[in-house]
C-alpha positions in Angstrom: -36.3 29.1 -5.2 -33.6 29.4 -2.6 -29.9 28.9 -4.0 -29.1 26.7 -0.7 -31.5 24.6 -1.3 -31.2 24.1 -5.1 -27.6 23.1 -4.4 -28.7 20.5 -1.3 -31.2 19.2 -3.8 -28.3 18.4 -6.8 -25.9 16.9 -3.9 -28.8 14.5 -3.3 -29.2 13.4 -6.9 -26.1 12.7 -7.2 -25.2 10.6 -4.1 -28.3 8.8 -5.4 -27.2 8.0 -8.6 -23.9 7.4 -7.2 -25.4 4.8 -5.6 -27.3 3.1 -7.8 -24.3 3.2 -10.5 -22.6 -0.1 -10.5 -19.1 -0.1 -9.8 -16.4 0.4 -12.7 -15.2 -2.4 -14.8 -12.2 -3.5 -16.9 -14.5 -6.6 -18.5 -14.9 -6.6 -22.2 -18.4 -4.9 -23.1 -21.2 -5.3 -24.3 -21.1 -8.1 -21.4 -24.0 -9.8 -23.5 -25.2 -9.8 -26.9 -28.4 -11.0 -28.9 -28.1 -13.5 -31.4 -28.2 -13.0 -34.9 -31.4 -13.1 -36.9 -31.9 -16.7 -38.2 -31.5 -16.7 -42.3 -34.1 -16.7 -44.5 -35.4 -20.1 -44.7 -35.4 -21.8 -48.3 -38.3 -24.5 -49.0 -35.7 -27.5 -49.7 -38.2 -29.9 -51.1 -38.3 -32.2 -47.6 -35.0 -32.4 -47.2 -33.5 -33.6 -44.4 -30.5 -31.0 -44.5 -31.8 -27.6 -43.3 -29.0 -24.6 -44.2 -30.8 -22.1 -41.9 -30.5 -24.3 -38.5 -28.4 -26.7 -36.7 -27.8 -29.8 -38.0 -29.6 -32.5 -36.6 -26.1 -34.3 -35.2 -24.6 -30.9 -33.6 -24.5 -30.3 -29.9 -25.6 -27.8 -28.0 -22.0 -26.1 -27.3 -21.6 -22.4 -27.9 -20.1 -21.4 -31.3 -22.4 -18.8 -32.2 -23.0 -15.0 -31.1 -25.5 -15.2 -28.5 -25.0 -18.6 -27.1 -24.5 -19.0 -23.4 -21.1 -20.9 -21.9 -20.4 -21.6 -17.8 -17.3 -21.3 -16.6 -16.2 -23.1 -13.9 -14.0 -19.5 -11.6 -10.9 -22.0 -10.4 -8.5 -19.4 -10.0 -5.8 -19.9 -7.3 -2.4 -17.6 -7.4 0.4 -17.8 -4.9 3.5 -16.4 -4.8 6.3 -15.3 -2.8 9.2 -13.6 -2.9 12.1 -12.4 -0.5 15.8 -10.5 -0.9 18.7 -9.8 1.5 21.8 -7.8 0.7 24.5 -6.3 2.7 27.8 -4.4 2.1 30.5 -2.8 4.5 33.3 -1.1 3.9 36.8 -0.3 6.1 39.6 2.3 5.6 42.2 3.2 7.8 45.1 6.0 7.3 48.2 7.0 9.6 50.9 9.8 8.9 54.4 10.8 10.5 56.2 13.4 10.2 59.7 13.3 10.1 62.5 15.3 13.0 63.6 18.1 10.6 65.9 20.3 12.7 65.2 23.7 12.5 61.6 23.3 12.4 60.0 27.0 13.9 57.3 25.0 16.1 59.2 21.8 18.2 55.7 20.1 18.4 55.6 18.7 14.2 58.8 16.7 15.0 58.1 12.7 14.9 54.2 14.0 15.1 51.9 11.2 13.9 48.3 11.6 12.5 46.1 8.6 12.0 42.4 7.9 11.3 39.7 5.2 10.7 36.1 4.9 9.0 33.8 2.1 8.6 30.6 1.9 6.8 27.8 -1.0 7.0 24.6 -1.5 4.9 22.2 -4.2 5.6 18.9 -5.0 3.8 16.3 -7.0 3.9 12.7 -7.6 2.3 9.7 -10.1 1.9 6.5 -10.4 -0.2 4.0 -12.7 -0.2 0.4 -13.2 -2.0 -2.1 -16.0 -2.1 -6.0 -15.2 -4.2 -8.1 -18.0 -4.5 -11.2 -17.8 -6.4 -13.8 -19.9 -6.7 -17.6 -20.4 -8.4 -19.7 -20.2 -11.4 -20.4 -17.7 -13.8 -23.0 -18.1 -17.3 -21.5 -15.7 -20.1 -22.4 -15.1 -23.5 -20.2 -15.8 -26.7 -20.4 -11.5 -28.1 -18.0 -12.1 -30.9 -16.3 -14.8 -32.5 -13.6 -14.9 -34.1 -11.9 -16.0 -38.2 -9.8 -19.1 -36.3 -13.0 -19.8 -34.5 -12.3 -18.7 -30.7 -14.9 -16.7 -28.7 -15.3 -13.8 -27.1 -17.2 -14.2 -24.0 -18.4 -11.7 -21.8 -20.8 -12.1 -18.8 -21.7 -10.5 -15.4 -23.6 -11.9 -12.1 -25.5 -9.6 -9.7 -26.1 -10.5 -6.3 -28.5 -8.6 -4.2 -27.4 -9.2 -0.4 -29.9 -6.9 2.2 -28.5 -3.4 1.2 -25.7 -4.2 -0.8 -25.1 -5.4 -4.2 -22.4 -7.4 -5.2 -21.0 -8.1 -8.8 -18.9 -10.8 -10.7 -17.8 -10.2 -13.8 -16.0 -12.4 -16.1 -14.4 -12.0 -19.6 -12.2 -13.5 -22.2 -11.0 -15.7 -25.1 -12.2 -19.2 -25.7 -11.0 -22.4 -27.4 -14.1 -24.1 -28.9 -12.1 -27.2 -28.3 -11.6 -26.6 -24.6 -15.4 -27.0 -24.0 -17.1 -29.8 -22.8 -20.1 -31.4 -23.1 -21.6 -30.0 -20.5 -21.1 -26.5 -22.4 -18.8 -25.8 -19.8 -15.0 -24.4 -19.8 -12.7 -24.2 -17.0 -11.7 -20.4 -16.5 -7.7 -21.2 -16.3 -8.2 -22.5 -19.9 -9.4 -19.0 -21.1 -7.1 -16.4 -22.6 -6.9 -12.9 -21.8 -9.3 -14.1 -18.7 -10.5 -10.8 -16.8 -12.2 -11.8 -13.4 -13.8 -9.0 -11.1 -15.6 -9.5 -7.9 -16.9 -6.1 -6.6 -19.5 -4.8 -4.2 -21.4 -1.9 -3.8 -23.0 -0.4 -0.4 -22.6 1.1 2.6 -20.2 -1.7 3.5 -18.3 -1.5 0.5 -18.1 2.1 1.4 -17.0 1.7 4.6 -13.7 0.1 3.5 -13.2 2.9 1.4 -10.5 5.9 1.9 -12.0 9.0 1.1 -11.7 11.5 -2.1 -10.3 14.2 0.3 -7.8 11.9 2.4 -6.4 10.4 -1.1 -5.7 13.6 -1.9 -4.1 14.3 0.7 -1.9 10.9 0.7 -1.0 11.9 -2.6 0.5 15.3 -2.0 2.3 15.2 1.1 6.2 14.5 1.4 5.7 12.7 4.8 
């Protein structure tokens, strides 16, 4: 088989793949988990308490490995920031020479030598920043912990005509912070990670190249 070929073949599987890899994530994996198998059930003579389920006066909000929980994405960051400084210095120096009779060269007598130097630094800077982030995302509890808290992991995939977009949501949950509605606000989850990335020829578009990174990276100017 020709060598050329062979090569434009491989280049080709792998732009394919590359495409159909989703993008890279910081979320907490797995992003779901299956529930554990239900205990062996015990005949309990028709009683009404049943150690292998629910109880009969237990709601439905997540506690166990494998439930699901929504959370309501009502993120919304600002912040600003801005700095001025300045400094300037002066300095001024004269000299004189005295008349000293006898002098060899006639020109140092009463000869005066003054100078002056300034120096002025000004600076000035601004920063500002503004997110908001908005929706709904279903996760799944894929740990809990000895005080009771969850881990919840989850991710959404949106097919839009050829690109693919993905929401990914993480973190630590307070049993006590969900509702009834098995529902939890995400500003009331710790170590919250939230991702919203795409995947396409869009998302590729906005993207600087491998080659011209490199380059940014390496040269002084």
């Amino acid at each position: 088989m020709n060598p050329c070929r062979t090569l434009l073949a491989v280049l080709s599987l792998g732009l394919l793949s590359a495409c159909m890899t989703a993008p890279t994530t910081n979320i907490h994996q797995p992003v779901t988990a299956r529930p554990l198998p239900p205990p062996n059930r015990v005949d309990n003579g028709g009683a009404i308490f049943n150690p292998g389920g629910r109880s009969l006066f237990e709601d439905r909000r997540a506690r166990y490995v494998g439930d699901t929980l929504t959370v309501n994405l009502v993120e919304k960051t600002k912040a600003s920031k801005s700095s001025n400084s300045g400094a300037s210095k002066d300095a001024s120096m004269s000299l004189a020479s005295p008349a000293i009779a006898g002098l060899p060269f006639k020109f140092l007598n009463n000869a005066s030598l003054g100078g002056t130097s300034g120096e002025t630094f000004a600076g000035k800077g601004a920063a500002a920043a503004n997110n908001d982030f908005t929706g709904t995302i279903t996760v799944t509890v894929v740990d809990v912990y000895p005080n009771g808290n969850l881990l919840v992991s989850g991710e959404k995939q949106v097919a839009i005509n050829q690109g693919d977009e993905f929401i990914r949501f993480s973190g630590v949950v307070n049993p006590i912070y969900v509702t009834a509605a098995n529902s939890v606000q995400s500003v009331q989850v710790a170590d919250a990670r939230v991702e919203y990335k795409a995947k396409g020829y869009i998302d590729e578009a906005q993207t600087m190249g491998w080659l011209q990174r490199f380059f940014m990276n390496v040269l002084p100017f």
